[in-house]
C-alpha positions as CSV (number, residue, x, y, z in Angstrom):
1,X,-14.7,-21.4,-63.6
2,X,-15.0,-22.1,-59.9
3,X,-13.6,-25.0,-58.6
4,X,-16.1,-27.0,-56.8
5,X,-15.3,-28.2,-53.0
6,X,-16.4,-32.5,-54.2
7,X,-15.8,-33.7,-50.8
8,X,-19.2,-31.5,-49.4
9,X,-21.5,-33.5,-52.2
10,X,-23.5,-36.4,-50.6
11,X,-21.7,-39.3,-49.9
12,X,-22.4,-43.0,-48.8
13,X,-20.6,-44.8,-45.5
14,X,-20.3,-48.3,-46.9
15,X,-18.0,-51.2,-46.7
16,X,-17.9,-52.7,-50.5
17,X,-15.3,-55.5,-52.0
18,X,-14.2,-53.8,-55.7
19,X,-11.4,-54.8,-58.2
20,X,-8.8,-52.0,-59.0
21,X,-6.1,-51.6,-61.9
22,X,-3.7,-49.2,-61.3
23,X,-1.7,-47.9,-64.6
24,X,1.4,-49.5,-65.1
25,X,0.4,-52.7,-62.8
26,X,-1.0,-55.6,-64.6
27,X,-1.9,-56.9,-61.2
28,X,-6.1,-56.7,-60.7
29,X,-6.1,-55.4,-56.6
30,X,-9.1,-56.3,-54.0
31,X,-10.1,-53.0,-52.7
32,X,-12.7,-52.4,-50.0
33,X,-14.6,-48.9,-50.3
34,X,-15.5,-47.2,-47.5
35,X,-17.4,-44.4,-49.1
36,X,-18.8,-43.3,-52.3
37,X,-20.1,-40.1,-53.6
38,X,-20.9,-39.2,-56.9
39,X,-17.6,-37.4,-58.2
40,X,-14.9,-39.9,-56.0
41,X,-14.8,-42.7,-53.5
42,X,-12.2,-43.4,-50.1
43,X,-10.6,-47.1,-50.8
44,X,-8.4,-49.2,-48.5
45,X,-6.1,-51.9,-49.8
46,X,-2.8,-53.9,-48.7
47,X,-1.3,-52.5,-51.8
48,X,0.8,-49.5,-52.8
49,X,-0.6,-46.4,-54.8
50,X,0.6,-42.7,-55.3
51,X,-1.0,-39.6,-55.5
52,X,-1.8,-38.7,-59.2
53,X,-1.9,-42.3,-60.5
54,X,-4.4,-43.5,-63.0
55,X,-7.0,-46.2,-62.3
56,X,-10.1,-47.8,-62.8
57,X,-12.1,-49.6,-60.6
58,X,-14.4,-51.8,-61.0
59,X,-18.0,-50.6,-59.0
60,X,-20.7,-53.6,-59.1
61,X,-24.3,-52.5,-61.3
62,X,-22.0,-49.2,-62.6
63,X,-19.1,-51.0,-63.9
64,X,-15.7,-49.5,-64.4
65,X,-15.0,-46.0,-63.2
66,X,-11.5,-44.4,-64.2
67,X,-10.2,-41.5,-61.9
68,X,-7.3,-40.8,-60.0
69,X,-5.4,-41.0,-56.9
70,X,-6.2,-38.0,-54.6
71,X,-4.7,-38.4,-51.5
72,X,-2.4,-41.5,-49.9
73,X,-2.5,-41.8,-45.9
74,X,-1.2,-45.4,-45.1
75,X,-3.5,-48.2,-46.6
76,X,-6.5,-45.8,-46.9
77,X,-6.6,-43.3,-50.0
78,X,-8.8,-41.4,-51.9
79,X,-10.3,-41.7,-55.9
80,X,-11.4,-38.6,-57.9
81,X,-13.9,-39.9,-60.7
82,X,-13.2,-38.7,-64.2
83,X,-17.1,-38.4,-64.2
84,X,-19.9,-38.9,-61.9
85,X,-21.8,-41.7,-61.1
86,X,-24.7,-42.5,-60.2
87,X,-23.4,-44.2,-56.6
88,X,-27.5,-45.1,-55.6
89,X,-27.6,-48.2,-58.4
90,X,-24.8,-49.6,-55.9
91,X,-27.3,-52.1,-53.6
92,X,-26.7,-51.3,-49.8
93,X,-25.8,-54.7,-47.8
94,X,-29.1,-55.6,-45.5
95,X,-31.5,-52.9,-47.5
96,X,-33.6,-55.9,-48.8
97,X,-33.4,-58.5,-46.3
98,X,-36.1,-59.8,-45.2
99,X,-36.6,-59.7,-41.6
């Protein structure tokens, strides 16, 4: 089966506040996300991860998502989804503001 290239799907420039558990941490971790696509997501947090850990964070209107730890580069690092989401129920900040 070919591998499929994730990082070329559609994906959503955002700035979101998420929870995050990180196996083997009891600790419950702000996170910011920075962008979301259906199969992963780019998070930054003042706390340490390492490539290949489990987690799940906590997305609002989809709920938990559990994936893993793609790629570390100082606070900033990347989440593969186990599955896909559907990253449109997230709202986008100032879509329904009335001006």
């Amino acid at each position: 089966m070919p591998r499929i290239d994730a990082r070329k799907e559609g994906r959503e420039n955002l700035f979101l506040l998420a929870e995050m558990r990180v196996e083997h941490d009891p600790n419950v971790h702000p996170v910011k996300v920075r962008n979301l696509s259906p199969s992963g997501m780019m998070g930054e947090g003042a706390f340490r991860v390492l490539r290949g850990a489990r987690l799940t964070v906590e997305l609002e209107q989809i709920g938990p998502v559990s994936g893993s730890v793609a790629w570390v580069q100082d606070e900033r690092f990347g989440v593969a989804f186990d599955e896909a989401i559907d990253w449109r129920l997230i709202p986008v900040p100032g879509e329904n503001e009335i001006h």
